[in-house]
C-alpha positions in Angstrom: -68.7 -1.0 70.5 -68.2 2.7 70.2 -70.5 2.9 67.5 -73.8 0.7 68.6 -73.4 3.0 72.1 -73.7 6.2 69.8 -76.4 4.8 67.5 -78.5 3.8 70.5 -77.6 7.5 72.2 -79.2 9.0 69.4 -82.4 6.6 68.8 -83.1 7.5 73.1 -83.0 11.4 72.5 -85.3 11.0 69.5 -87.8 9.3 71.4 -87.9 11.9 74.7 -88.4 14.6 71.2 -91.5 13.1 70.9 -92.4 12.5 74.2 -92.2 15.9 74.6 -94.2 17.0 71.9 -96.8 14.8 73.8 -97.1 16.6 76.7 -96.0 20.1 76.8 -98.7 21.4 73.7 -97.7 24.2 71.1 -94.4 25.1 72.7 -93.0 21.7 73.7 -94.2 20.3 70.5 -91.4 22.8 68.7 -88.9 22.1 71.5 -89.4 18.2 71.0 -89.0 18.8 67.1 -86.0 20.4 67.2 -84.3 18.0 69.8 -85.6 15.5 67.8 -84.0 16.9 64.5 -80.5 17.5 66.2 -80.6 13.9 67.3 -82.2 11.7 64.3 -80.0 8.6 64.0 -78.1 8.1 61.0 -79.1 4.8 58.8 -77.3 2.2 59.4 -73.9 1.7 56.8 -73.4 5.5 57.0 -70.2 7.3 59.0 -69.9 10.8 60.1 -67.7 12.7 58.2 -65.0 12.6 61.2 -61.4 13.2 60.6 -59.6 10.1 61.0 -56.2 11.6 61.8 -53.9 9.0 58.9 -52.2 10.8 56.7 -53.7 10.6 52.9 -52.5 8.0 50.4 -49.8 9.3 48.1 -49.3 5.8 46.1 -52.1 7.2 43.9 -50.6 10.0 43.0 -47.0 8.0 42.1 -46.8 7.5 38.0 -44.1 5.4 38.3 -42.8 2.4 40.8 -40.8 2.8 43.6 -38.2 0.5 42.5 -38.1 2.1 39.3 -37.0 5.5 40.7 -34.7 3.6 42.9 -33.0 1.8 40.2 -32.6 5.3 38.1 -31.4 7.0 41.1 -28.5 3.9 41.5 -28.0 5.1 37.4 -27.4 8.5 38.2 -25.1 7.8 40.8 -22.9 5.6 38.8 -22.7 8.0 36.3 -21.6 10.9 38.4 -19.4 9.3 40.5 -18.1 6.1 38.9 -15.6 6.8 35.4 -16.3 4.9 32.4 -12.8 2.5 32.3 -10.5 3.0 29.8 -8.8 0.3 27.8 -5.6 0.9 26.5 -4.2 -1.6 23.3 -0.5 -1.3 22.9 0.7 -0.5 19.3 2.1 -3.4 17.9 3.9 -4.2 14.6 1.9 -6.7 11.8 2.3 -8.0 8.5 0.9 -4.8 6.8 3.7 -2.6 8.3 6.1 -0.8 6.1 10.0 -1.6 7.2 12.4 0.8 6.2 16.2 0.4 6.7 18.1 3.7 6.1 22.0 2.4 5.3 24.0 5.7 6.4 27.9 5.7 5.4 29.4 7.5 8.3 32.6 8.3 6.2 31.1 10.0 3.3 28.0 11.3 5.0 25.4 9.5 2.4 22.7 7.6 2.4 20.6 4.7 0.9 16.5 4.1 2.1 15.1 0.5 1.2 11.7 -0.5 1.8 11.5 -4.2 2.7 8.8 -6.7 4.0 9.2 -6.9 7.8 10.7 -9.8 9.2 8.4 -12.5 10.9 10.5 -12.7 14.2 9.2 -8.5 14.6 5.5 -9.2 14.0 3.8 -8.9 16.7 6.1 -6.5 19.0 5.2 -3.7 20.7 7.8 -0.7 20.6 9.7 -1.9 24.2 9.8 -5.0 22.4 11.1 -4.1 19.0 13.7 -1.5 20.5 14.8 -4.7 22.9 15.4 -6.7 19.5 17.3 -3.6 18.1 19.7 -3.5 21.1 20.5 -7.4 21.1 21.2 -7.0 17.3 23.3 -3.7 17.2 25.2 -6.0 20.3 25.7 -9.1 17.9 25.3 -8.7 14.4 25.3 -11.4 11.5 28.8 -11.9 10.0 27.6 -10.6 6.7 26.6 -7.1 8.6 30.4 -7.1 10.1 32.4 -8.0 6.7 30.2 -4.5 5.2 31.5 -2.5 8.2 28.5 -2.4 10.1 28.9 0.0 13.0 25.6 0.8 14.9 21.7 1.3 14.3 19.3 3.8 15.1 15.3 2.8 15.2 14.0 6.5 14.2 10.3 6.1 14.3 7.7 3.1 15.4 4.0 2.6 14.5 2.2 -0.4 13.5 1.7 1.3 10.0 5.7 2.1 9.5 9.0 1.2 10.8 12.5 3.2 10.1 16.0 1.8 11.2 18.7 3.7 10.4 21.7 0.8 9.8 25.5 2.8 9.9 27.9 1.6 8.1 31.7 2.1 8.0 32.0 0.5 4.3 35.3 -0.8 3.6 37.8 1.5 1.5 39.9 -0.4 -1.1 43.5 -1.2 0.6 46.9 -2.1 -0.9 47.4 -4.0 2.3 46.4 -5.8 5.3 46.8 -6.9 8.8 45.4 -9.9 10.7 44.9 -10.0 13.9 43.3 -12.6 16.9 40.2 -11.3 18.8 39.0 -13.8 21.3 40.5 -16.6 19.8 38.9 -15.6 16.4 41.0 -13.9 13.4 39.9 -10.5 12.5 41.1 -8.9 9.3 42.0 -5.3 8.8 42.7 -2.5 6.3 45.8 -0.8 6.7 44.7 1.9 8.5 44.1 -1.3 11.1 40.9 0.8 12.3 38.5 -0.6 9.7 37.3 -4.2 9.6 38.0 -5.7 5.9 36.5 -9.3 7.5 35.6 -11.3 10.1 36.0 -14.8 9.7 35.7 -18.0 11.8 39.5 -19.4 11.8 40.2 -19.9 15.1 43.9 -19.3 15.8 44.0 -21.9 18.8 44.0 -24.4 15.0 46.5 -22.7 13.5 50.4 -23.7 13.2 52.5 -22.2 16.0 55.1 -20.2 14.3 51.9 -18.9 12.5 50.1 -18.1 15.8 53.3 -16.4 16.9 53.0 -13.7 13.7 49.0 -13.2 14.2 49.7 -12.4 17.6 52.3 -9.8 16.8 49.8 -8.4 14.4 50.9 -10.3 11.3 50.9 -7.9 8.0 49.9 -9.2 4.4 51.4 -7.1 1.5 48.1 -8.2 -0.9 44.7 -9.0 -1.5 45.9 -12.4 -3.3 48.1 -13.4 -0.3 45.0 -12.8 2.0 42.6 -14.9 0.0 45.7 -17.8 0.0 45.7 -17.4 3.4 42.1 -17.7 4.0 41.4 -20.2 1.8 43.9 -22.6 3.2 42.8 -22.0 7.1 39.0 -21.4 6.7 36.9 -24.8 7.7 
């Protein structure tokens, strides 16, 4: 509405211009012209160059999406603020890994290194693991380990690519005699120093003759390696 009102406005001056021109000669004939001039209607379909007030249209002017610069903004923040996790694999003992037992003889001081193929039980262990297995095996070794005078072991280094055990030893020393003895129900031979362990056997003495199980209790000596093995031979299962 604003418009046609303006439009029609300017059509009513320019007719009064020449009205004018009309009736007043020479001088209103110049008056009417420039009236007329100043208020010529514009053709129709064209706007006065009017400030509309809106602010202009920066999307133009944007090279890249919006939700592209939001998505590298969410980038950067992740990588400022947010760590990249660590993941930490335990060391753990395989097929490939060199086993070393060190045999130390804690009387003399010397020592014996063998490199063997790791047993399948340790495959697979971490070091809490393997040092675990160490512990339950230094508390209960094989029989074989106690009749060489095994003492106590030492695991000296651990990594997937090599394992050393130091295994000490208290070797039995040749003896003229011996001395037999009962250690939870189990006899227990001895050198006669009756410190080092000659053998351990599995003769229980609960099976043994009375009189017999009188003199192991007492600590029962034998003057000879022959009169040991008769006695062994005869009792052992």
């Amino acid at each position: 509405m604003g418009r046609k009102n303006t439009t029609g406005h300017r059509i009513g001056l320019f007719s009064l211009g020449l009205l004018l021109c009309g009736l007043m000669g020479f001088t209103g004939s110049l008056l009417g012209v420039r009236l007329a001039q100043q208020c010529q209607p514009q053709p129709i379909g064209q706007e006065s160059e009017e400030p509309s007030g809106e602010q202009p249209d920066d999307s133009a002017d944007e090279a890249v999406p919006r939700w592209h610069n939001q998505v590298m903004e969410a980038h950067r923040e992740d990588d400022g603020e947010v760590p990249a996790p660590v993941i930490s694999i335990p060391e753990t003992l395989n097929a490939e890994t060199e086993y070393i037992l060190r045999e130390k003889d804690l009387l003399s001081g010397s020592e014996v290194e063998l490199s063997e193929d790791i047993p399948d039980m340790y495959i697979g262990m971490n070091r809490e693991q393997f040092l675990s297995a160490m512990e339950n095996y230094e508390a209960a070794p094989p029989l074989s380990e106690k009749e060489r005078g095994f003492v106590s072991l030492d695991v000296l280094s651990f990594a997937p690519s090599r394992v050393v055990v130091q295994m000490n030893y208290r070797y039995v020393q040749p003896s003229k005699s011996f001395y037999v003895v009962a250690i939870n129900d189990l006899i227990v031979v001895y050198l006669e120093d009756r410190q080092t362990v000659y053998q351990y056997t599995n003769i229980r003495l609960s099976q043994l003759p009375e009189q017999l199980q009188q003199e192991i209790i007492g600590v029962m000596h034998v003057t000879d390696e022959e009169s040991l093995y008769d006695f062994l031979e005869n009792y052992t299962s």
